[in-house]
C-alpha positions in Angstrom: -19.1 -66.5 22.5 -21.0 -63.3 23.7 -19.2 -60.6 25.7 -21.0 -58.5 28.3 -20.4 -55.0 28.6 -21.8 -52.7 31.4 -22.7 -49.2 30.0 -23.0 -46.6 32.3 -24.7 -43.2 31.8 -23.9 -39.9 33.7 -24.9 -36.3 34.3 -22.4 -34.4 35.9 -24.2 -33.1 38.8 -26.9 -35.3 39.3 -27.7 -38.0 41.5 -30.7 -39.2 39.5 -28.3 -41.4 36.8 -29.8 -43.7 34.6 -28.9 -47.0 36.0 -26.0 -49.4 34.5 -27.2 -51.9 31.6 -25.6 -55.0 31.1 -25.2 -55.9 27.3 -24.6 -59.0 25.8 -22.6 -58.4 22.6 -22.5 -61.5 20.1 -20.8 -59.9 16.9 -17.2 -59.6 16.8 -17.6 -55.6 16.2 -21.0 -53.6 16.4 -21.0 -49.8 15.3 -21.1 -46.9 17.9 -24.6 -46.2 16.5 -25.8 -49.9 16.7 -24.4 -49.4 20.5 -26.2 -46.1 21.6 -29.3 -48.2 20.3 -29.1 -51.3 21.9 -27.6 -49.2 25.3 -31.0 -47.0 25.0 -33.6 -49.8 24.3 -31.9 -51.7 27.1 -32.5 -48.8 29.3 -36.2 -48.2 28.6 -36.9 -52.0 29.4 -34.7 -51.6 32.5 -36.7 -48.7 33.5 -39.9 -50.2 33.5 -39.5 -53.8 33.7 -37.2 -53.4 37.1 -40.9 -51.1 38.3 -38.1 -48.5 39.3 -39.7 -46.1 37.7 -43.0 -45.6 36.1 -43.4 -44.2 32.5 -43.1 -40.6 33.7 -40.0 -40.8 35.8 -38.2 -43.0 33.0 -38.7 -40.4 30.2 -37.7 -37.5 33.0 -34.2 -39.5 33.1 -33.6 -40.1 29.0 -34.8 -36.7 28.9 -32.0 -35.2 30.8 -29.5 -37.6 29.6 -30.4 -37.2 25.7 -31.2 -33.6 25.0 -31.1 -32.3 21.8 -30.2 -28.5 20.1 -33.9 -28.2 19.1 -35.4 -29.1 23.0 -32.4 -26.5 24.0 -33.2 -24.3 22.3 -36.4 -23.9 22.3 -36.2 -24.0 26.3 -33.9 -21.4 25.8 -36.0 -19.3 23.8 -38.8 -19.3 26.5 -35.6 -17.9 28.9 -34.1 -20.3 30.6 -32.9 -24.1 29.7 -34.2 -26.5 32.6 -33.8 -30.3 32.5 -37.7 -32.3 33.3 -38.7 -32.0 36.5 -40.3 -33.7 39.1 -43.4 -33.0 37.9 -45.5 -34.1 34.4 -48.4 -33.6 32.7 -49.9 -37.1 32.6 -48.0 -40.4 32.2 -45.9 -40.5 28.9 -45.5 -43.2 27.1 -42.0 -44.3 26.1 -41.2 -44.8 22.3 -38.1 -46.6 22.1 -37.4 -46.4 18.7 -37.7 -42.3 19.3 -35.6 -42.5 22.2 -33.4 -44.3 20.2 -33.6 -41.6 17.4 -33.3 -38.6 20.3 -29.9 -40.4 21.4 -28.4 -40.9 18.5 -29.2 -36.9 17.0 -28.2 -35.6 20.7 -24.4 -37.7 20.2 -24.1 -35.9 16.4 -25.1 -32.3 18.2 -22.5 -33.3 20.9 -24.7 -32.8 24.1 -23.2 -36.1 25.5 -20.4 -38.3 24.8 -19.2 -41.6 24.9 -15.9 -43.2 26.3 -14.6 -46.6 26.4 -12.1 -46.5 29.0 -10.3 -43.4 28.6 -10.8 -43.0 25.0 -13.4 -40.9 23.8 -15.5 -42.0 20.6 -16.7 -39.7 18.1 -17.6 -41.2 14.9 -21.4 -43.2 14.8 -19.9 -45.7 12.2 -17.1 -46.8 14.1 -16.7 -50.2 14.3 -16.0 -51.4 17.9 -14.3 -54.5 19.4 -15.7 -55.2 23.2 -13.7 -58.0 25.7 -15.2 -58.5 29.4 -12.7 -55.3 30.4 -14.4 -52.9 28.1 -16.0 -50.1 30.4 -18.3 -48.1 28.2 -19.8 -44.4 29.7 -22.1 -42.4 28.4 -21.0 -38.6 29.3 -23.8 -35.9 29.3 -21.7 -32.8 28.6 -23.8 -29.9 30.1 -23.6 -26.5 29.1 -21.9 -23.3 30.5 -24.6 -21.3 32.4 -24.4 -18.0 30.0 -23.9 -19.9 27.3 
């Protein structure tokens, strides 16, 4: 019988959250990495089936939740690290297997992390168990202005 989890993903800060995904979970255990990609495909069809946002506003918001070392840094080496604005060059199209990719190498770098209730996972093949009480959040952890 299939469980449904909601996931929900935060900035701390920010107002402009991804939206919560429902996911319905039929295995009896699914790895933290199988979740991150079924919670970020999920999201990209939420984002532009739902016509919430177009293409451009929907990779603004996995931008800023998914972030890696490499985009930091070379933000950082221009100056100054900014998350996507309101603005864009064009309308981007949204790869979900590379979303899926960015997610997963910005949860190694620890740029966000992930919490089911009030225990923190850490480790991408770690099985999990889910029930209809299983609150899932995705965390981005943002950095210290200075460093």
């Amino acid at each position: 019988m299939p469980v449904s989890v909601e996931i929900h993903s935060r900035v701390m800060g920010s107002e402009a959250d991804l939206s919560a995904v429902l996911l319905e979970i039929f295995e009896e255990q699914i790895t933290l990495a199988e979740l991150i990609r079924r919670t970020v495909e999920e999201q990209v069809h939420t984002l532009l089936a739902a016509r919430r946002a177009d293409a451009a506003q929907g990779q603004r918001l996995l931008d800023r939740q998914y972030m890696t070392d490499a985009e930091i840094a070379a933000q950082a080496h221009r100056g100054a690290v900014r998350f996507p604005g309101a603005t864009s060059r064009g309308v981007p199209t949204i790869h979900v297997a590379r979303e899926v990719a960015r997610a997963q190498a910005a949860f190694r770098e620890g740029k966000f992390v992930i919490f089911t209730g009030d225990r923190r996972l850490t480790d991408l093949d770690e099985p999990l168990s889910f029930t209809e009480q299983t609150t899932i959040t995705f965390l981005r952890v943002m950095p210290l202005v200075g460093g």
